[in-house]
N, C-alpha and C positions, 0 to 999 in steps of 0.2 A: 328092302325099304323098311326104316326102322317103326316104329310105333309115333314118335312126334311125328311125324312127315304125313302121317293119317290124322293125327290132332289140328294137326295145323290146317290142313288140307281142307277139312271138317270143319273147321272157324269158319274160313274166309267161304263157303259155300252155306253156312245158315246167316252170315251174313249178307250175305247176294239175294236169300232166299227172303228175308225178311223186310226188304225196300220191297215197297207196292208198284207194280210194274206201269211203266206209263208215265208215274211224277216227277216232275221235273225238279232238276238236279237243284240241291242248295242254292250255290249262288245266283241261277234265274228267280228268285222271289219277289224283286223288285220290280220286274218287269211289268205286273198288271196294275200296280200302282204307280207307275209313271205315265201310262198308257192312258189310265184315267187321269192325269193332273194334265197332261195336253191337251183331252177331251174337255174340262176345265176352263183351261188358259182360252183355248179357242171361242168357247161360249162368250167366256166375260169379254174378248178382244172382239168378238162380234156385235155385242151389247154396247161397248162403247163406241162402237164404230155407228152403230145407231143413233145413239143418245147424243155424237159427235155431229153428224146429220142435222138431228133436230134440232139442234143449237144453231146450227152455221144458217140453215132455213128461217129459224126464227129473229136471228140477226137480220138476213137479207131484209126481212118484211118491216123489221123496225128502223132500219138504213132508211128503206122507200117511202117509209111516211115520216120519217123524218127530213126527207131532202122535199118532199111534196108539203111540207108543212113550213119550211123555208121557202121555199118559191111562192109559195099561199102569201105569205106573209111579205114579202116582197113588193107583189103586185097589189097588196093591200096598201102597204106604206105611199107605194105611187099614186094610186089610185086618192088618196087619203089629200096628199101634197098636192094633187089637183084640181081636187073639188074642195078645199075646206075653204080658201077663200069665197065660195059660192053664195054663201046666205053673206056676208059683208055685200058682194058687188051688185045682187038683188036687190038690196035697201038702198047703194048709192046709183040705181040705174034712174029713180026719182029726179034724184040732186042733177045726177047729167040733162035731163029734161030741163028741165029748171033751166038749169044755167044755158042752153040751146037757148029758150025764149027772152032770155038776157042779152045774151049775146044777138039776137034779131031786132029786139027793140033799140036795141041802141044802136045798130045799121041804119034804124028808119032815119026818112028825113025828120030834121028839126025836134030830134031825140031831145027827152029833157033830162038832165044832169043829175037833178037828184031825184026823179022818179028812177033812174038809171041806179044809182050808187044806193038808193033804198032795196029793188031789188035784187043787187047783188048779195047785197047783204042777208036778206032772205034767203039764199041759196048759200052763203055762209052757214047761216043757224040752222039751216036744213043739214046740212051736211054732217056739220059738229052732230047732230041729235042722231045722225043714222049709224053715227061711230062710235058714238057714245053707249049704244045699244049693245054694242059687241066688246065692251069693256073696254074702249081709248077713252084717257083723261089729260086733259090740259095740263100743265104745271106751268103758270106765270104768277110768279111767289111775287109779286110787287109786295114792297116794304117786311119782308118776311124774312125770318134768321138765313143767311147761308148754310146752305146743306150739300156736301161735295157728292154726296151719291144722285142731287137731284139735279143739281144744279152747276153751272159751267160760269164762272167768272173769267171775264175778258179786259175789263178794268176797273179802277177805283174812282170814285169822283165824289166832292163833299156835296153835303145835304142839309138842309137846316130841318128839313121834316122825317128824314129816316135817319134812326138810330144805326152807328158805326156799325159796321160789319152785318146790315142786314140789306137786304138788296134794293137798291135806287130804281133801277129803271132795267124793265125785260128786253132784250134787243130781239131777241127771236126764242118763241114760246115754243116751250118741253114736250113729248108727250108719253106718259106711261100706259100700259098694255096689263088688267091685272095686277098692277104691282109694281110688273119690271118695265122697267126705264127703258123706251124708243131712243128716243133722244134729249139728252138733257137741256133745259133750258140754258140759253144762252144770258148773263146778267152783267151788269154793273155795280157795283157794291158801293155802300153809303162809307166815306171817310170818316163822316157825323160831321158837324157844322164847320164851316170854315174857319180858319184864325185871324180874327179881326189883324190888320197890317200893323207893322208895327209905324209909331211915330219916328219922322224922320228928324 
C-alpha cells in the first residue's frame, strides 16, 4: 500500500469524524419548518372555521327577527285596515239614530210632510258635520271656474247669470278627503248668455 492510499484513507475518516453524531443529514433541514407552517395553517383554518360559525349564528338571529318583524308588521297593517274606520262610524252611529226616529215618524199615522222633510234634513246636517270632522269636504263649485282636477263636466248649457266656461248647475256634489278628490263633482258648464235669434 503506497503512501496516498493512507492520505486519502485519513481524509475521508477526519471527515466522518468531524459531523456531530446524531444530526440530521442536509437535506432534512426543511422538515421542522414545514412542520410548524401546518401547525400554523391549522390554527388559523380553525379560527376561521369559528369566526365562520359566528357569522352564520349571527345571520340566523337577524334572518328571525327580521321575518318576525315582517309578520309584526303585517298583522299590524290588518289590524290598522280594520279598525281605522272606527272613530268615523262611532260619530255616525248618532246620525243612524237620528235617521231610525225619521224614519218612525214618518210610518206614524197622519205623519206631517214637512215636519218630516225638516227632520230629515237635520239628520242631513248631522251627518255632513260628523264627516266633516274627519276631513270629507263638499265641492259644489256652483258659478265657479271649471277645474278638471275637481270637477266632472257632463254638459254645456247657456246662462245669462254665469259667466262662460264657469259652472251653471252641480248635478251630483264632489267630495274630497284632506285634499284628494273622492269623487269629483258632477257639473254643467255656463255657454255664457244665449245668442239673441237671428231676424227672419
Amino acid at each position: 500500500m503506497n503512501s496516498s492510499d493512507h492520505t486519502g484513507s485519513a481524509s475521508a475518516s477526519g471527515a466522518e469524524s468531524s459531523a456531530a453524531p446524531g444530526a440530521p443529514a442536509a437535506g432534512d433541514a426543511t422538515v421542522p419548518s414545514a412542520a410548524s407552517d401546518v401547525a400554523k395553517w391549522e390554527a388559523d383554518l380553525a379560527a376561521a372555521r369559528k369566526e365562520a360559525a359566528e357569522h352564520y349564528d349571527r345571520y340566523l338571529r337577524v334572518a328571525a327577527d327580521f321575518e318576525n318583524a315582517r309578520k309584526r308588521t303585517i298583522r299590524e297593517k290588518e289590524e290598522l285596515r280594520q279598525f281605522a274606520a272606527a272613530r268615523v262610524l262611532e260619530d255616525l252611529i248618532p246620525v243612524l239614530d237620528s235617521l231610525a226616529l225619521a224614519v218612525g215618524a214618518a210610518k206614524a199615522p197622519n205623519a206631517d210632510l214637512k215636519s218630516l222633510i225638516g227632520g230629515v234634513d237635520m239628520v242631513l246636517t248631522q251627518a255632513k258635520a260628523a264627516l266633516s270632522q274627519h276631513g270629507l269636504k263638499e265641492l259644489n263649485p256652483v258659478a265657479q271656474p271649471f277645474d278638471p282636477n275637481l270637477h266632472e263636466s257632463i254638459a254645456v248649457q247657456p246662462s245669462a247669470d254665469v259667466p262662460e266656461g264657469a259652472v251653471a248647475t252641480v248635478v251630483r256634489t264632489g267630495y274630497s278627503l284632506h285634499g284628494r278628490v273622492l269623487r269629483p263633482a258632477s257639473v254643467i258648464l255656463s255657454s255664457g248668455p244665449q245668442a239673441p235669434a237671428s231676424a227672419s
